[in-house]
C-alpha distance (Angstrom), angle and dihedral (degrees) to the residues before:
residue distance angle dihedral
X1 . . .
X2 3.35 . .
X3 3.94 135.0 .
X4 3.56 105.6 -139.2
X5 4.27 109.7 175.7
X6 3.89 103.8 -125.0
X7 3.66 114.0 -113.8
X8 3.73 114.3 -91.7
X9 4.09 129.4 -167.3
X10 4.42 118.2 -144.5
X11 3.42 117.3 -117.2
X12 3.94 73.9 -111.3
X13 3.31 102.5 60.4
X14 3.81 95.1 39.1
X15 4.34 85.5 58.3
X16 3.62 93.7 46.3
X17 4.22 91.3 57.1
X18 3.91 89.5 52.0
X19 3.66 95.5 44.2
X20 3.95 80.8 59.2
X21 3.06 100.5 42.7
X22 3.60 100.1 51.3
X23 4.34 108.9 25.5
X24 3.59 114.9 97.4
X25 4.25 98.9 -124.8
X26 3.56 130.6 140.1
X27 3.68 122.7 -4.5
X28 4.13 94.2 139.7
X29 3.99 121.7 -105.2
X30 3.74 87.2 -27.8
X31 3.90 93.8 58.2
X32 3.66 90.3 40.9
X33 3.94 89.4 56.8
X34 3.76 101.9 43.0
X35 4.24 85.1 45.6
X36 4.26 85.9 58.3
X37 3.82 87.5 44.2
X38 3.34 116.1 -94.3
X39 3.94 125.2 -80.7
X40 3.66 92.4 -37.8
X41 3.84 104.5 43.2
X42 3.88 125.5 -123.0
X43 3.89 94.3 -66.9
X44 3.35 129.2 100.2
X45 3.68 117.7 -156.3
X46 3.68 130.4 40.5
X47 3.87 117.1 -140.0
X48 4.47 103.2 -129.0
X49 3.69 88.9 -147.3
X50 3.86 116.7 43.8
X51 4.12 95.4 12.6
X52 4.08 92.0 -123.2
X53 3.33 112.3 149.6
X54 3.94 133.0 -133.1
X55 3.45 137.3 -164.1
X56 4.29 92.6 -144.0
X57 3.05 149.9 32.0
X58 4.08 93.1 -124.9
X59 3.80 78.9 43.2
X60 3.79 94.0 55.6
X61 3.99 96.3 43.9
X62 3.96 91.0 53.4
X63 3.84 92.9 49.6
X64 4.25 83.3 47.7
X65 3.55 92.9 53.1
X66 4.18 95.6 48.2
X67 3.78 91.8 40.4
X68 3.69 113.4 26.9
X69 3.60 100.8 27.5
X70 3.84 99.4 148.6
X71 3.74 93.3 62.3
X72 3.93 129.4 69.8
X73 3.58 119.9 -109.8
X74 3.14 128.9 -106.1
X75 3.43 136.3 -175.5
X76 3.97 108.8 -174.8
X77 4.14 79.8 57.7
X78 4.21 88.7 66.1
X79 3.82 102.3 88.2
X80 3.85 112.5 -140.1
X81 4.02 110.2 -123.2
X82 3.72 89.4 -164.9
X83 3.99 99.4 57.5
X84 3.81 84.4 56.4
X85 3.39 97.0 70.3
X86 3.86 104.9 27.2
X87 3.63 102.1 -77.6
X88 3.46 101.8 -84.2
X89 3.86 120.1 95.3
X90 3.74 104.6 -178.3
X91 3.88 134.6 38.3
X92 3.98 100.6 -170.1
X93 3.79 84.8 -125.1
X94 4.02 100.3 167.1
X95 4.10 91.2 37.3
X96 4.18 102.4 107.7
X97 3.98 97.0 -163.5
X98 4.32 93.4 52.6
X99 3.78 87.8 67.9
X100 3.78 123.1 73.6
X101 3.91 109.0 -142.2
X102 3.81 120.7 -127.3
């Protein structure tokens, strides 16, 4: 009978079906939103004084020592961005493979 070859993927092809199934790209205005973070952005913490924002709390305490260092630190002063809206930020809305299909 005959001797077909069996069908084999490149290492090339193989990357470029992961890297689809698994980047965050396209997706319209909603992709575009969840890829800068939702409502809130990817950071965290949200300085009380000048409004900058931080994606830490380590993060926040540095940028309080270089730019307010008169004042005391405090941490329960930092509002958290994230509790705002539920907690989570991003929904990988454009990513194919985060999505079970029905």
């Amino acid at each position: 009978m005959g001797k077909a070859k069996p069908a084999k993927h490149t290492a090339a092809e193989i990357k470029a079906k992961v890297h689809a199934a698994t980047t965050n790209m396209g997706g319209g205005k909603a992709g575009l939103q969840d890829r800068k973070g939702g409502a809130v952005g990817h950071a965290k913490y949200k300085c009380p004084i000048c409004m900058t924002n931080a994606p830490s709390l380590t993060s926040m305490q540095l940028h309080w020592e270089n730019k307010h260092p008169k004042l005391p630190f405090d941490e329960a002063a930092c509002e958290d961005q994230h509790a705002k809206v539920g907690g989570v930020t991003t929904a990988g809305v454009a990513v194919r493979g985060s999505k079970k299909k029905e």
